[in-house]
C-alpha positions in Angstrom: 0.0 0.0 0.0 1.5 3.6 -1.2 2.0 5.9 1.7 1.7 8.9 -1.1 -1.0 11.5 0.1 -3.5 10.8 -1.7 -5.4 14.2 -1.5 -3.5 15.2 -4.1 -4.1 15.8 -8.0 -0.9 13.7 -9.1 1.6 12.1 -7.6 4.8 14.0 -5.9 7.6 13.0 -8.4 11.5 13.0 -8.6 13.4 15.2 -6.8 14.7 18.4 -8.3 18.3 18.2 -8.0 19.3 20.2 -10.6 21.1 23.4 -9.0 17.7 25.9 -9.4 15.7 25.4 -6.3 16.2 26.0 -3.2 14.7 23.5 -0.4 12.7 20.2 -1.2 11.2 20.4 -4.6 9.7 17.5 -6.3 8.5 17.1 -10.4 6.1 15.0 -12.0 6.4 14.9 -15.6 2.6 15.0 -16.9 3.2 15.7 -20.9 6.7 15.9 -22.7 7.1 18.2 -25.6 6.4 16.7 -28.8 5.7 16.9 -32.4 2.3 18.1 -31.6 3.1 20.1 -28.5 5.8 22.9 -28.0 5.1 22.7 -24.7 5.8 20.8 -21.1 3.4 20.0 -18.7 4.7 19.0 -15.2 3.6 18.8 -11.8 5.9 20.5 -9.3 5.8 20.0 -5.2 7.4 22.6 -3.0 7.6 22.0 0.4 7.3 24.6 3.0 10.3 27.2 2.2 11.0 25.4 -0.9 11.7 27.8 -4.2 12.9 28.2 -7.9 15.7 30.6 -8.9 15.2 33.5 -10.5 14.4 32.3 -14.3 12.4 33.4 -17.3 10.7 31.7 -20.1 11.4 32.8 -23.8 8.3 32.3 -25.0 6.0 32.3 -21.3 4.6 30.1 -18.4 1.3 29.5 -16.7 1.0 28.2 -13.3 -2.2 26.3 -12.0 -1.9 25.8 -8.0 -4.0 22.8 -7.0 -2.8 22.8 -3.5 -1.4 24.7 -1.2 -0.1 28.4 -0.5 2.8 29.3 -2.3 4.1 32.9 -3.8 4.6 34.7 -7.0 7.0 37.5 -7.5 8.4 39.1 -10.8 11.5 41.0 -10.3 10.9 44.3 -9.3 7.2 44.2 -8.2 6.0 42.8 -4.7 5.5 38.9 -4.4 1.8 37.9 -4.3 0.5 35.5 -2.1 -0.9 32.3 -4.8 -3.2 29.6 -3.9 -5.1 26.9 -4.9 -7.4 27.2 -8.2 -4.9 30.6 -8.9 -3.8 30.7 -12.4 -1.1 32.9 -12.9 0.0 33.7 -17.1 4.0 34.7 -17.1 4.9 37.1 -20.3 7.8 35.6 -21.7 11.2 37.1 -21.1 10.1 38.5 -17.3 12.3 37.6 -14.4 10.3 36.0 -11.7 10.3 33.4 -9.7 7.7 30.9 -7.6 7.7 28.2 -4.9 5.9 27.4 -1.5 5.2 30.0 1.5 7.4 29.5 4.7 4.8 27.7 6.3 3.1 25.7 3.7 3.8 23.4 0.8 2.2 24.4 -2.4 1.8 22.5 -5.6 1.6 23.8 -9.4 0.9 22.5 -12.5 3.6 24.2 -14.6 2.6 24.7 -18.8 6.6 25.7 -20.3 6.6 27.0 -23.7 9.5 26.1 -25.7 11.9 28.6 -28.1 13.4 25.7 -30.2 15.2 24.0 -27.2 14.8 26.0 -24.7 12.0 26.4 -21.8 13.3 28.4 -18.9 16.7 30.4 -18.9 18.2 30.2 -14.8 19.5 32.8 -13.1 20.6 33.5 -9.4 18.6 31.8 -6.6 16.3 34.0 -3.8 18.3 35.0 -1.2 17.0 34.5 2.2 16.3 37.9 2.8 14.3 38.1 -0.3 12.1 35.3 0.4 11.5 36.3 3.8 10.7 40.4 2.5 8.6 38.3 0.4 6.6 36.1 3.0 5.9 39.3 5.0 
């Protein structure tokens, strides 16, 4: 018998190991790109305190929380508070990033447009003080 939560929409996924998070973040694959679809479609866990990077998309994202309480900031601007049922539509080419609040996990289905190869161009993680400015 799985000991997965079962409350939620898909299961948790590998662990993102990959040098652009910060804390426990998990990814379930849900669609590869292909020759039909430019586009990826994952799941993405955050535990509590877990974050991406800084990053953009060349050609834009859209988050869909399904669980959780989580944030939203685009460089410059004041992080929003997301939660679940939020859709949030990211222009392509702005700095941002997203992950769980300090307290809570949060969960997202990510849809990643692709530019030829590429999805998401990574830049310098939060800083601590950032992420807690942003969780005031």
């Amino acid at each position: 018998m799985s000991t997965e939560n079962t409350s939620s929409l898909f299961s948790k996924g590998e662990k993102l190991t990959n040098g652009y998070f910060t804390g426990d973040a998990y990814l379930q694959l849900l669609l590869a790109k292909d020759k039909n679809n430019d586009f990826v479609i994952g799941s993405v866990t955050f535990e509590a305190g877990a974050r991406t990077n800084w990053h953009t998309h060349p050609r834009g994202q859209v988050l869909i929380v399904t669980e959780g309480l989580g944030l939203y900031q685009e460089k410059g601007k004041p992080a929003q508070s997301i939660k679940k049922g939020d859709i949030i539509n990211i222009p392509e080419n702005v700095e941002h990033w997203h992950g769980a609040s300090a307290t809570s996990k949060m969960v997202h289905i990510a849809i990643t447009n692709y530019e030829g190869e590429v999805n998401a161009v990574w830049l310098s993680p939060v800083t601590d003080l950032e992420y807690s400015e942003a969780n005031k």
